[in-house]
BALOBA-1460 file (C-alpha; in Angstrom, 3 decimals):
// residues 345
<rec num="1" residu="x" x="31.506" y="-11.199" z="-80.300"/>
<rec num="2" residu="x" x="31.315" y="-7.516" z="-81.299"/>
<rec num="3" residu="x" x="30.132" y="-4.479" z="-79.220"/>
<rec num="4" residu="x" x="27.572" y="-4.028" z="-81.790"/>
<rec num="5" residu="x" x="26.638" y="-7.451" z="-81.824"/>
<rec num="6" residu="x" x="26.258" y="-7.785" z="-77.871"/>
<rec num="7" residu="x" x="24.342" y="-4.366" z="-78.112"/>
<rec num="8" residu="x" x="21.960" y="-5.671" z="-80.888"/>
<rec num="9" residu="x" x="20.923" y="-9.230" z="-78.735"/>
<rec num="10" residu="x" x="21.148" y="-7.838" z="-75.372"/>
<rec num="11" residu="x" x="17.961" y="-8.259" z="-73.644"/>
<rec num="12" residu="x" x="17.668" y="-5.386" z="-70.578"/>
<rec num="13" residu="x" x="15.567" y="-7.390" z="-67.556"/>
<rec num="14" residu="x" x="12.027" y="-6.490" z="-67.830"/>
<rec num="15" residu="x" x="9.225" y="-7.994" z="-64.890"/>
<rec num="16" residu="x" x="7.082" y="-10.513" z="-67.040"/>
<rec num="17" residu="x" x="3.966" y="-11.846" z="-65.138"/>
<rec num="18" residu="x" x="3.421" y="-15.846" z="-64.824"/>
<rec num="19" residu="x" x="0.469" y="-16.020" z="-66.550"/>
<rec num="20" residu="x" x="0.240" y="-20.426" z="-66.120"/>
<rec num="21" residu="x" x="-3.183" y="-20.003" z="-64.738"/>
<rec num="22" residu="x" x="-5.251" y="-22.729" z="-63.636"/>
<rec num="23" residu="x" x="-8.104" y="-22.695" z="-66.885"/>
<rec num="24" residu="x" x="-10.272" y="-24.996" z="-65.114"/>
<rec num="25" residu="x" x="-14.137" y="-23.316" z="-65.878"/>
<rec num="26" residu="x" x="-17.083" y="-23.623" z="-63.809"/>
<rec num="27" residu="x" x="-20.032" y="-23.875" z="-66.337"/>
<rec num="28" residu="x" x="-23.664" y="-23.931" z="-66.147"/>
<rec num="29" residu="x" x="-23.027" y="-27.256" z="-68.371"/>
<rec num="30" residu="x" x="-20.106" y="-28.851" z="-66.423"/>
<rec num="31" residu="x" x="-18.388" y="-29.638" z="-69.424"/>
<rec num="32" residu="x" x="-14.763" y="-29.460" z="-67.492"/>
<rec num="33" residu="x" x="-16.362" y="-31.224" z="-64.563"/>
<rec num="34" residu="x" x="-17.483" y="-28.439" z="-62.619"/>
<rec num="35" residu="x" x="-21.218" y="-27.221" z="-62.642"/>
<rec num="36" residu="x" x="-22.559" y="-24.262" z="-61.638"/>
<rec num="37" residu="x" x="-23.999" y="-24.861" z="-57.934"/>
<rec num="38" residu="x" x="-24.740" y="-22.236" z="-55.412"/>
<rec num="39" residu="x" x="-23.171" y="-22.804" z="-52.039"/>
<rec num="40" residu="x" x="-20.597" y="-24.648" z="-53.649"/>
<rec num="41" residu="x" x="-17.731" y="-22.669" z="-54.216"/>
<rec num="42" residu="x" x="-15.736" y="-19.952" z="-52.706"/>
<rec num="43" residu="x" x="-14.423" y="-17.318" z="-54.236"/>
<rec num="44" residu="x" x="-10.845" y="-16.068" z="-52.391"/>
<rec num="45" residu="x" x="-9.957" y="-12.688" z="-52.765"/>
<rec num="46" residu="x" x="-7.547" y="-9.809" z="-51.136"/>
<rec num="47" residu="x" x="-8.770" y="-6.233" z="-51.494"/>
<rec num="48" residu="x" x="-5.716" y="-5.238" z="-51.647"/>
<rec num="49" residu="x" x="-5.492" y="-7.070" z="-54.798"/>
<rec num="50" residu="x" x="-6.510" y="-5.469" z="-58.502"/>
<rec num="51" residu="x" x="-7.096" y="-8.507" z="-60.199"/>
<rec num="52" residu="x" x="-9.248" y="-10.087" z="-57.272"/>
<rec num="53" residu="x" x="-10.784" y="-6.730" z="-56.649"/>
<rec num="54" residu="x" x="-12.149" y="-7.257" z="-60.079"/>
<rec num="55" residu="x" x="-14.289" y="-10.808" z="-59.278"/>
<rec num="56" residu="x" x="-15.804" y="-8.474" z="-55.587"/>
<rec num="57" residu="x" x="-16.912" y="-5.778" z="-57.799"/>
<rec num="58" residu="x" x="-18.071" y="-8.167" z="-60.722"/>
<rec num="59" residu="x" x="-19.722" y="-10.894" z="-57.756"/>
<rec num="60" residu="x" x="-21.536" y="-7.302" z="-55.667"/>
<rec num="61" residu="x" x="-23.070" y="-5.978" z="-59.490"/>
<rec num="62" residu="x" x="-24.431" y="-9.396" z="-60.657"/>
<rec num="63" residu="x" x="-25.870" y="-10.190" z="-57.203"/>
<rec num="64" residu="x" x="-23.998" y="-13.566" z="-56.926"/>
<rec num="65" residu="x" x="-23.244" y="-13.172" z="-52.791"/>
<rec num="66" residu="x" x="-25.717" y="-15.685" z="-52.000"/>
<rec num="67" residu="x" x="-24.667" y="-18.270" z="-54.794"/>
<rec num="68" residu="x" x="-21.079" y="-18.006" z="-54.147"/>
<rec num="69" residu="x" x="-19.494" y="-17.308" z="-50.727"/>
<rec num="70" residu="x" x="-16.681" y="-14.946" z="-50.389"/>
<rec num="71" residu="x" x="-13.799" y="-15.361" z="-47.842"/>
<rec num="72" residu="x" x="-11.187" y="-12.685" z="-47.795"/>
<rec num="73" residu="x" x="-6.605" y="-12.411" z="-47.204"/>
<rec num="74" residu="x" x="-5.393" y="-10.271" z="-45.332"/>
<rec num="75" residu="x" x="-3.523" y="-7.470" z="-47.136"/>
<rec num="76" residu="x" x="-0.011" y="-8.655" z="-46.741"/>
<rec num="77" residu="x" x="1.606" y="-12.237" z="-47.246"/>
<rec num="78" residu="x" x="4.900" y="-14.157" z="-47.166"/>
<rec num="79" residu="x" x="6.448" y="-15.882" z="-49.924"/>
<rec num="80" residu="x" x="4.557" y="-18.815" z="-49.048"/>
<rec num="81" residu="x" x="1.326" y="-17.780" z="-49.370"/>
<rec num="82" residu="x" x="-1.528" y="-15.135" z="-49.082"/>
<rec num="83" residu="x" x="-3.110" y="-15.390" z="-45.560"/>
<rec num="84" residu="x" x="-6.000" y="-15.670" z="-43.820"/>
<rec num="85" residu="x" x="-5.153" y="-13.197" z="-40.628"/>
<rec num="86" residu="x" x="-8.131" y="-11.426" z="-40.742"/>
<rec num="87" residu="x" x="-10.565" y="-14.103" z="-39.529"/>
<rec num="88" residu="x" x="-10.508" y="-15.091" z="-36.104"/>
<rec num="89" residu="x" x="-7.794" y="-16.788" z="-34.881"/>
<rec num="90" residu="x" x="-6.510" y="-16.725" z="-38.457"/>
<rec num="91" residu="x" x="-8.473" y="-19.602" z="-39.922"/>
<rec num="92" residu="x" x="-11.061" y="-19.301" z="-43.045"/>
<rec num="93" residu="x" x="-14.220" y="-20.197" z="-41.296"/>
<rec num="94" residu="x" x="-15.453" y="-22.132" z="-44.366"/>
<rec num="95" residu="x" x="-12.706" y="-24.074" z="-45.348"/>
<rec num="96" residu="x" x="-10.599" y="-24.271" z="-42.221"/>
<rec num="97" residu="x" x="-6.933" y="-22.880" z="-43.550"/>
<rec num="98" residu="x" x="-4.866" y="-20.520" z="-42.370"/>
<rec num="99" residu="x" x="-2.922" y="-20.510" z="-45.805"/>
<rec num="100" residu="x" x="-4.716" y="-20.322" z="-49.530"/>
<rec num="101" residu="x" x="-1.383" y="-22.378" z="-50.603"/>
<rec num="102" residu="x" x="-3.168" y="-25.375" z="-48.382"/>
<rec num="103" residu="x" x="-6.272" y="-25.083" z="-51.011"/>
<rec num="104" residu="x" x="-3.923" y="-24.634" z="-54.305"/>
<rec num="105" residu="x" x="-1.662" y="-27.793" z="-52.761"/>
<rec num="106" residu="x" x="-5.068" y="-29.794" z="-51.941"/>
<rec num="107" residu="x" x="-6.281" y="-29.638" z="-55.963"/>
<rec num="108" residu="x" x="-2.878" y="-29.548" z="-57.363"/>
<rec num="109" residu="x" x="-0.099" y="-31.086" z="-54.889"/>
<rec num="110" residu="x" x="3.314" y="-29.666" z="-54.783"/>
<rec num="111" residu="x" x="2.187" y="-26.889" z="-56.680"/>
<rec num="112" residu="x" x="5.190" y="-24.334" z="-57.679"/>
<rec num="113" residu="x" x="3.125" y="-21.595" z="-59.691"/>
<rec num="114" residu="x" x="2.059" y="-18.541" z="-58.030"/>
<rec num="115" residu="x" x="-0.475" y="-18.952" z="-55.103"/>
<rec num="116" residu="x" x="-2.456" y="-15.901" z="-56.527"/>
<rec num="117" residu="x" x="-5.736" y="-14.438" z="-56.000"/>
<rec num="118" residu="x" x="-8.624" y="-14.633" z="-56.918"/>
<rec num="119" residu="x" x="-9.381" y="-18.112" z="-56.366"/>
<rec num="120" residu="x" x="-12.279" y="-20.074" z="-56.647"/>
<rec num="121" residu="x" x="-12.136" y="-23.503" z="-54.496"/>
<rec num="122" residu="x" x="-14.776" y="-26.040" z="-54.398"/>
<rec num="123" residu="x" x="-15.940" y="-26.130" z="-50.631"/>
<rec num="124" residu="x" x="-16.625" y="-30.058" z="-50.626"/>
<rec num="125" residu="x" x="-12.411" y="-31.144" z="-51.949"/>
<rec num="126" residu="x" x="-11.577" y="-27.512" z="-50.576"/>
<rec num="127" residu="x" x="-9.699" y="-27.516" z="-53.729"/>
<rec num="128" residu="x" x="-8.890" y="-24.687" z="-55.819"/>
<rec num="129" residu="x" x="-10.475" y="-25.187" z="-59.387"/>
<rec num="130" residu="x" x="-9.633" y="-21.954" z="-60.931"/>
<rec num="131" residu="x" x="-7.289" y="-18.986" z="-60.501"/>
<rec num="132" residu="x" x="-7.731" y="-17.201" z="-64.027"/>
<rec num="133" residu="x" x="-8.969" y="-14.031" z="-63.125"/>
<rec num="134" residu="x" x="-9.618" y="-13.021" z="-66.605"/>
<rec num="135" residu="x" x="-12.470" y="-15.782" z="-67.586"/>
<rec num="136" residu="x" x="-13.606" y="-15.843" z="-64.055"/>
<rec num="137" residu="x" x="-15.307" y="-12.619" z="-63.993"/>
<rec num="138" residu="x" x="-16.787" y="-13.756" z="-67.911"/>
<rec num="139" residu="x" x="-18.067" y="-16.740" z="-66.555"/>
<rec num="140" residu="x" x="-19.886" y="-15.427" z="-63.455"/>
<rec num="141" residu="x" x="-21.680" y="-12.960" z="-66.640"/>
<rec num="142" residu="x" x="-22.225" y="-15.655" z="-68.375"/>
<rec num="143" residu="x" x="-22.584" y="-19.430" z="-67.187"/>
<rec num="144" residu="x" x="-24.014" y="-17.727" z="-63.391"/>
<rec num="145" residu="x" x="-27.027" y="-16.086" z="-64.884"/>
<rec num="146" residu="x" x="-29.851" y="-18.588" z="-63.438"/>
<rec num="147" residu="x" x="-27.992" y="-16.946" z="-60.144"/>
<rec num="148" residu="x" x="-28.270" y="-13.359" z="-61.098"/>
<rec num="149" residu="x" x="-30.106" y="-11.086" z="-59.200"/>
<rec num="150" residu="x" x="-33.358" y="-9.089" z="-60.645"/>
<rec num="151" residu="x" x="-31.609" y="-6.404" z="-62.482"/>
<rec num="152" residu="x" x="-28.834" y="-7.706" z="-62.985"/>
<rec num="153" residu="x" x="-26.609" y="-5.617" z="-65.265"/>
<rec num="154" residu="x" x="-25.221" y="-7.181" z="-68.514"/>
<rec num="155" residu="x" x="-21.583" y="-6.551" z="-67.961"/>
<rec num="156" residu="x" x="-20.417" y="-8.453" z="-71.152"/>
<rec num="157" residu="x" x="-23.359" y="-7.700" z="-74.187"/>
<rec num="158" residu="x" x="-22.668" y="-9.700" z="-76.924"/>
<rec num="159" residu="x" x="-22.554" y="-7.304" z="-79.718"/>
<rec num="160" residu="x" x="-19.899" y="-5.335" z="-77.939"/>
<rec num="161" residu="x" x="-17.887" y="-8.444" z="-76.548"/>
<rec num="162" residu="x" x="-15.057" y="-8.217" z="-79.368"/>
<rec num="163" residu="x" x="-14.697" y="-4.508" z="-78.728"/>
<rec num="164" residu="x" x="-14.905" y="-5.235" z="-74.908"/>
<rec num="165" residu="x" x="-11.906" y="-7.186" z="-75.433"/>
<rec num="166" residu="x" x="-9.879" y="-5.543" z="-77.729"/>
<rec num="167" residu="x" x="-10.168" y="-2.576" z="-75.558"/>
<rec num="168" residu="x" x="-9.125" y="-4.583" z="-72.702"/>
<rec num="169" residu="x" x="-6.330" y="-6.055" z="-73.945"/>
<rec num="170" residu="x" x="-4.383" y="-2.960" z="-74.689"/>
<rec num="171" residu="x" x="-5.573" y="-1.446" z="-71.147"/>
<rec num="172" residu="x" x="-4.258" y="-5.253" z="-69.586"/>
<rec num="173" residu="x" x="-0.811" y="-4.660" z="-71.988"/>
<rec num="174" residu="x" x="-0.164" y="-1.339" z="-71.091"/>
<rec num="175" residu="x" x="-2.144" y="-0.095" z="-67.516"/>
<rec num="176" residu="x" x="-2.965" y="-2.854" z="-65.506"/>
<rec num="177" residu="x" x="0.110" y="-5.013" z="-66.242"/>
<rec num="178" residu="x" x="2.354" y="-1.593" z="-67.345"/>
<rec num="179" residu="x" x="2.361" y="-0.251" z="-63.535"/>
<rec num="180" residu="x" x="3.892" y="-3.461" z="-62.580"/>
<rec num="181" residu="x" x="5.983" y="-3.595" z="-65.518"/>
<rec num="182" residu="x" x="7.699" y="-0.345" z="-64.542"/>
<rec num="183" residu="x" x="7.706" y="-0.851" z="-61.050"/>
<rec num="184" residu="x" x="9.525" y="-3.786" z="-60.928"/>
<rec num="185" residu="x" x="11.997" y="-3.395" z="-63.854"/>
<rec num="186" residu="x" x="15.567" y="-4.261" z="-63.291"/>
<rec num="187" residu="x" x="17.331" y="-1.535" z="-65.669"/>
<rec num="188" residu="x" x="16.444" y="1.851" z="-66.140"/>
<rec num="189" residu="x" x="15.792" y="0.797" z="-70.472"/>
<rec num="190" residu="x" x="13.371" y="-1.201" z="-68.910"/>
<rec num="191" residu="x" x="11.624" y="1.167" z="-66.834"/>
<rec num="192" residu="x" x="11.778" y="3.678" z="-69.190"/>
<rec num="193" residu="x" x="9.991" y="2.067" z="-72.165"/>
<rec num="194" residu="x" x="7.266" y="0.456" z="-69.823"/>
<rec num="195" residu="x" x="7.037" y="4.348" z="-68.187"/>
<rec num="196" residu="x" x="6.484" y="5.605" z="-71.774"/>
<rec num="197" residu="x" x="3.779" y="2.987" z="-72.684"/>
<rec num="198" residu="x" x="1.507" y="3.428" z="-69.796"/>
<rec num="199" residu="x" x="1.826" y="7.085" z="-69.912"/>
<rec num="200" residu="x" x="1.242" y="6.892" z="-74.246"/>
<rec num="201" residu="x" x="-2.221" y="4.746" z="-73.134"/>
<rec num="202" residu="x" x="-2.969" y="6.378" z="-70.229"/>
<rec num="203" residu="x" x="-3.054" y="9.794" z="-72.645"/>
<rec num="204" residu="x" x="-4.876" y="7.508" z="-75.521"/>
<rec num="205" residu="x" x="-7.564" y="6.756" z="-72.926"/>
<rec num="206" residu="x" x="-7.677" y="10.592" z="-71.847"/>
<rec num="207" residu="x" x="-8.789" y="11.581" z="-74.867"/>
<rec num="208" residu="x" x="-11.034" y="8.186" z="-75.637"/>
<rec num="209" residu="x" x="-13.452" y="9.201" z="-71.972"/>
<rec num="210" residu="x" x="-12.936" y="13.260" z="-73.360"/>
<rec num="211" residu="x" x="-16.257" y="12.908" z="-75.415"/>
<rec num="212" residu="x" x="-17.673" y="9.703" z="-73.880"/>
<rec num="213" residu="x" x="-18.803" y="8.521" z="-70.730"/>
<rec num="214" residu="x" x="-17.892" y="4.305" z="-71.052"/>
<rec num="215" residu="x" x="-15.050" y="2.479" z="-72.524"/>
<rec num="216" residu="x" x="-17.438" y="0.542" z="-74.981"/>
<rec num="217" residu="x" x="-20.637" y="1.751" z="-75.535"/>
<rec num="218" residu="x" x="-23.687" y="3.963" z="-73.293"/>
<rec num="219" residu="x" x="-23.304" y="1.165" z="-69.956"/>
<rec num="220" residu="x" x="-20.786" y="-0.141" z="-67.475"/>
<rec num="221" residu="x" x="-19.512" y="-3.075" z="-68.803"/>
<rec num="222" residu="x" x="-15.770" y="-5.288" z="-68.146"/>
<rec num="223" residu="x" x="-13.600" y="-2.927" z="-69.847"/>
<rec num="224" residu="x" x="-14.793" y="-0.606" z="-67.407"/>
<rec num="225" residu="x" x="-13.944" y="-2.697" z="-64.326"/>
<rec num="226" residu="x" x="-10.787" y="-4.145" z="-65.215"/>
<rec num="227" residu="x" x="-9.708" y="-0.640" z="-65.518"/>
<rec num="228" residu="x" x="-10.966" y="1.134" z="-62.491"/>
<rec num="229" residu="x" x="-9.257" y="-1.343" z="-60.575"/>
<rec num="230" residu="x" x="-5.599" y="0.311" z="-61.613"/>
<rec num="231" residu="x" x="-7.326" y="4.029" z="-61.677"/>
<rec num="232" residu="x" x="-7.955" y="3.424" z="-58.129"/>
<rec num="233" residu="x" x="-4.904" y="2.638" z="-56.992"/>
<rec num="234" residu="x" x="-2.807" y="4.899" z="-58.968"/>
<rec num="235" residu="x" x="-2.453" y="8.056" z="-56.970"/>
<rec num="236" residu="x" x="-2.095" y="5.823" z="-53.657"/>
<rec num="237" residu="x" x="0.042" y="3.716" z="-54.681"/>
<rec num="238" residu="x" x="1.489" y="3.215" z="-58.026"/>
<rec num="239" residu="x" x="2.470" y="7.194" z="-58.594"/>
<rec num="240" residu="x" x="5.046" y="6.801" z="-55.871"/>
<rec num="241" residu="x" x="5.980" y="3.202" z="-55.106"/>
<rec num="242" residu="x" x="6.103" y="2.182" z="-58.774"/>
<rec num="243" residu="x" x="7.586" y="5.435" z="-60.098"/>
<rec num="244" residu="x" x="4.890" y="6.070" z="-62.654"/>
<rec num="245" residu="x" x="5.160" y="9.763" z="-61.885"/>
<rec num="246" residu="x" x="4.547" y="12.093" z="-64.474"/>
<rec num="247" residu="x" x="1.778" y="12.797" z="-63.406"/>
<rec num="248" residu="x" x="-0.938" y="12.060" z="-60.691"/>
<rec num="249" residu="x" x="-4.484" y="10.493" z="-62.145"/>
<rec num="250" residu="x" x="-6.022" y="13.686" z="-60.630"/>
<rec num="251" residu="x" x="-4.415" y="15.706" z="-62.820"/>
<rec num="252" residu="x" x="-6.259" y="13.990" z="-66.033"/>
<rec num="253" residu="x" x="-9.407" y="15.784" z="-66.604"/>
<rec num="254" residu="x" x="-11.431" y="13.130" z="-68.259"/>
<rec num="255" residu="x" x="-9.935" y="10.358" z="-66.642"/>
<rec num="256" residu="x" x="-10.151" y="11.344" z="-63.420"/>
<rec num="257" residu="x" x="-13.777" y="12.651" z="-63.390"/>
<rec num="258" residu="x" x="-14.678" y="8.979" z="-65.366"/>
<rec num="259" residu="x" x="-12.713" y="7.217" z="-62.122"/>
<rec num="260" residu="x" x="-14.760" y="8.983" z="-59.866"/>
<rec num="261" residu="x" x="-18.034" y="8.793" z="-61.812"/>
<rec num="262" residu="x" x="-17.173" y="5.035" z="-61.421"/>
<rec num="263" residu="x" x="-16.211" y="4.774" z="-57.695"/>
<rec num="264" residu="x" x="-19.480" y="6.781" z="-57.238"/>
<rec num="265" residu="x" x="-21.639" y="3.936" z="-58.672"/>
<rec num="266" residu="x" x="-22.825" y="1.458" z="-56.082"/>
<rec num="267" residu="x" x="-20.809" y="-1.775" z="-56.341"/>
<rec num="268" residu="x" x="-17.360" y="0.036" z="-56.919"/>
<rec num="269" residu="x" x="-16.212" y="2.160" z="-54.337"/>
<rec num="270" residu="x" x="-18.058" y="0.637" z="-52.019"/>
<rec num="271" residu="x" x="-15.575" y="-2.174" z="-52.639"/>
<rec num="272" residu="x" x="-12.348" y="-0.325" z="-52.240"/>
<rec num="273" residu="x" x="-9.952" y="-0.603" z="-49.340"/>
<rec num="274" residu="x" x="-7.230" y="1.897" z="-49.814"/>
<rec num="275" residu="x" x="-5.865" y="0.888" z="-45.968"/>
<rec num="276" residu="x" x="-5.727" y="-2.858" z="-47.166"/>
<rec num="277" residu="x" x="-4.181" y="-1.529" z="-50.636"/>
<rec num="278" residu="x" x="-1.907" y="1.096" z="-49.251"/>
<rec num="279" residu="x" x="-0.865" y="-1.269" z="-46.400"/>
<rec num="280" residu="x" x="-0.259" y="-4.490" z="-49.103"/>
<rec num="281" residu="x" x="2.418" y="-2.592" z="-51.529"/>
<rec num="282" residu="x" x="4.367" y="-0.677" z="-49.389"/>
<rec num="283" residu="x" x="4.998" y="-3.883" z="-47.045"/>
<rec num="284" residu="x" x="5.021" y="-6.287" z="-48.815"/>
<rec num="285" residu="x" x="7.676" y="-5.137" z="-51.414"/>
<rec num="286" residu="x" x="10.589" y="-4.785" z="-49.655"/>
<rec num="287" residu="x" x="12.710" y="-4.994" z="-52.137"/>
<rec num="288" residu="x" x="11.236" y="-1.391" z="-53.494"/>
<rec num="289" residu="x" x="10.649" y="0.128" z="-50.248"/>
<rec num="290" residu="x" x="13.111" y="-1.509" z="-47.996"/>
<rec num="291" residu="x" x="11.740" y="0.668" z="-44.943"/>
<rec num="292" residu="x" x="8.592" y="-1.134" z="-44.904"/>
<rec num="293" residu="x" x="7.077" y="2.528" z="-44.353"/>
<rec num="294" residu="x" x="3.657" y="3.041" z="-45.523"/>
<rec num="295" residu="x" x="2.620" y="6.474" z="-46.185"/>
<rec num="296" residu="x" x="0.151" y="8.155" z="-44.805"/>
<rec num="297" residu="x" x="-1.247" y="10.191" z="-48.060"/>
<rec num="298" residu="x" x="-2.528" y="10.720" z="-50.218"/>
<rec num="299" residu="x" x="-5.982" y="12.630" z="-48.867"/>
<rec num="300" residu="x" x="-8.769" y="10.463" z="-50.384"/>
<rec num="301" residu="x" x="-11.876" y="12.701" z="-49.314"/>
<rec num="302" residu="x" x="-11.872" y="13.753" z="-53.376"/>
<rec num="303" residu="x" x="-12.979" y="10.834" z="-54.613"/>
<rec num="304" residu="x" x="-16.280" y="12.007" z="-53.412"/>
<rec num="305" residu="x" x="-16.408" y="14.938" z="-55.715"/>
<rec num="306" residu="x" x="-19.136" y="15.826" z="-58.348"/>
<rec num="307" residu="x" x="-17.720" y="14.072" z="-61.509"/>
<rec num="308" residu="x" x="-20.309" y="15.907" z="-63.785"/>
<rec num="309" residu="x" x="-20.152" y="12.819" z="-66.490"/>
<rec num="310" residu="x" x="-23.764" y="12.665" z="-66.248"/>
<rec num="311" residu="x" x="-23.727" y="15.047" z="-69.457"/>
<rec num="312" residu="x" x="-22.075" y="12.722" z="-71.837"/>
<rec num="313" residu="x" x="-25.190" y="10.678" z="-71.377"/>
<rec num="314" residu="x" x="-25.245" y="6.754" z="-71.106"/>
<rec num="315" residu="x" x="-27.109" y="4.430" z="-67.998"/>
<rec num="316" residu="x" x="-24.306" y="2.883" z="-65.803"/>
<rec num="317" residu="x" x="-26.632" y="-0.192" z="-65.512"/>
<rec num="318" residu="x" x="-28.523" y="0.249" z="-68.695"/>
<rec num="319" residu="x" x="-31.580" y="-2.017" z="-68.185"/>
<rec num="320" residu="x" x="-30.891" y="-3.186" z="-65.216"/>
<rec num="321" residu="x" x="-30.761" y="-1.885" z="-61.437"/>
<rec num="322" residu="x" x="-27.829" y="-0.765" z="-58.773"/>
<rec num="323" residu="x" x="-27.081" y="-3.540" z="-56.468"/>
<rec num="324" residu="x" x="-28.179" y="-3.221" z="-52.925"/>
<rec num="325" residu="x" x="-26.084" y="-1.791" z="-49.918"/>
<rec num="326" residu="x" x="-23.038" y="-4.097" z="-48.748"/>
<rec num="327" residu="x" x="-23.606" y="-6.573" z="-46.759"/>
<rec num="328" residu="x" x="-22.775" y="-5.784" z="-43.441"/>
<rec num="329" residu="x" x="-20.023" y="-8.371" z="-42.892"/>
<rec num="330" residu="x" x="-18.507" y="-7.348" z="-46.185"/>
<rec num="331" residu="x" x="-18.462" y="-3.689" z="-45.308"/>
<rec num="332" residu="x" x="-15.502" y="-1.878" z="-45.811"/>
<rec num="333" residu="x" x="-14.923" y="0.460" z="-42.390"/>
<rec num="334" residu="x" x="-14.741" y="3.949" z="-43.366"/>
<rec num="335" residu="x" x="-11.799" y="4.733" z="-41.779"/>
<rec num="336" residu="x" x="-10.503" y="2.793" z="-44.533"/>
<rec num="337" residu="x" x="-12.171" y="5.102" z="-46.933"/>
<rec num="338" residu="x" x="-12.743" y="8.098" z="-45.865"/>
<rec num="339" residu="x" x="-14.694" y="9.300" z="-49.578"/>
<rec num="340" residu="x" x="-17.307" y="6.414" z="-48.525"/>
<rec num="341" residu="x" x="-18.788" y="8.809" z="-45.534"/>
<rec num="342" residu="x" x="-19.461" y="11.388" z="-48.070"/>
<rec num="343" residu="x" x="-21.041" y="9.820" z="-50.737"/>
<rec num="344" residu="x" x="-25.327" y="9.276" z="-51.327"/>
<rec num="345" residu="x" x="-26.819" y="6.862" z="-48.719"/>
């Protein structure tokens, strides 16, 4: 073989995410075999997390805490399994595991995929029926709505769905999936071109929030969510620990004042645990920080800021109504976000 040839089908080692879900659906029909019921299932999550953080903020805004019942990892896990440390003596009180892999291996035995959150597990089998984050959050907008509570915002309007997506899909491609992308790439050609496609979005979607308030349209809606997840982490986490460092969100007008207009709104800061998050990276990925060290900045008081997105117009719920207060056993403690103190009872 020639140099040039081995140049031309070399393939430099790039992270690519195991995306096998389990598709199971819960439906309001039960055409896979699992009807909406409330009280039935239990949605697993880690704050820590993006992708589960996405089903808390999604379950909080829809009102679904009553319908389905949340139980909560701790922040760090073992190759084994995400864990259950933070309830007493280390047990889910609901379905009586330490481990979520006990759920995934009581559904699916032997089961060699990812244990990942979120999960959703039927309480009676204490199986898991679904771990696909993405339709999840659609389905608890759309097959959970007899659940709903009164004012429910519509997350996922059907004349904007396609754009919803579309949007998405490039922020999934090159945000939420791109931090990881460069963090854990194994050459430098790797890192590089997944470095240059977050940062080529991350500028697209600068100038995109510039003259308007939303991703798609004058409300709150997915595209909105499934990004602020990644906005709030970046600074903490992924500017540093993933190397996506040319610059700090806080440093991007528009972006920064539409993360903060969103942590701002009832249902999404509220949610955020930048201990848990802070604490979950930094130890658990040893093979990128080695030290186990977490760090101790950055100062989070900011996110508490005026935002002053009010004057591009637009009603965060549209229709509908802000959810209530947190419940008080889903609270986050505001040590653990400090901005939370300082924003409007």
């Amino acid at each position: 073989m020639s140099t040039d040839t081995a140049r031309a089908t070399y393939v430099e080692p790039s992270f690519e995410r195991d995306t096998r879900y389990i598709t199971t659906r819960i439906t309001a029909a039960g055409s896979d075999g699992w009807p909406v019921e409330t009280g039935r299932y239990r949605l697993i999550v880690a704050r820590a997390c993006p992708w589960a953080h996405r089903t808390i903020i999604v379950r909080r805004l829809l009102g679904l805490e009553d319908a389905i019942s949340m139980g909560t990892c701790g922040p760090t896990h073992d190759a084994r399994s995400w864990t259950f440390d933070l309830d007493p003596g280390g047990v889910d009180p609901v379905l009586g595991f330490e481990r979520l892999q006990q759920a995934y291996f009581t559904s699916h035995p032997g089961y060699e995929r990812g244990i990942t959150v979120p999960a959703l597990v039927d309480i009676p089998t204490r199986g898991v029926v679904t771990n696909d984050f993405r339709q999840m959050t659609v389905d608890m907008n759309l097959e959970w709505t007899d659940h709903h509570r009164e004012g429910a915002p519509d997350l996922y309007p059907e004349q904007l769905r396609h754009e919803i997506e579309e949007v998405a899909e490039l922020i999934y491609r090159d945000v939420n999936n791109g931090v990881y992308r460069a963090g854990f790439a194994g050459t430098a050609g790797a890192y590089e071109r997944a470095y240059g496609r977050l940062f080529d979005r991350l500028d697209w979607l600068e100038e995109r929030l510039t003259a308007r308030r939303y991703l798609v349209g004058e409300t709150i809606t997915e595209a909105d969510i499934r990004l602020f997840t990644t906005l709030v982490r970046f600074d903490a986490v992924y500017h540093n620990h993933f190397k996506c460092n040319r610059n700090k969100l806080i440093e991007m007008p528009a972006l920064w004042a539409y993360a903060r207009d969103l942590f701002q709104t009832p249902g999404f800061g509220d949610t955020v645990d930048f201990t848990q998050i802070k604490q979950h990276y930094y130890e658990v990925h040893t093979d990128i920080n080695p030290t186990g060290i977490v760090p101790l900045g950055p100062r989070l008081e900011n996110w508490a800021t005026p935002h002053g997105r009010e004057a591009l117009g637009g009603r965060p719920f549209g229709e509908g109504t802000p959810p209530p207060p947190v419940r008080e056993s889903e609270r986050v403690p505001l040590e653990h976000n400090p901005a939370l103190g300082r924003l409007p009872a």
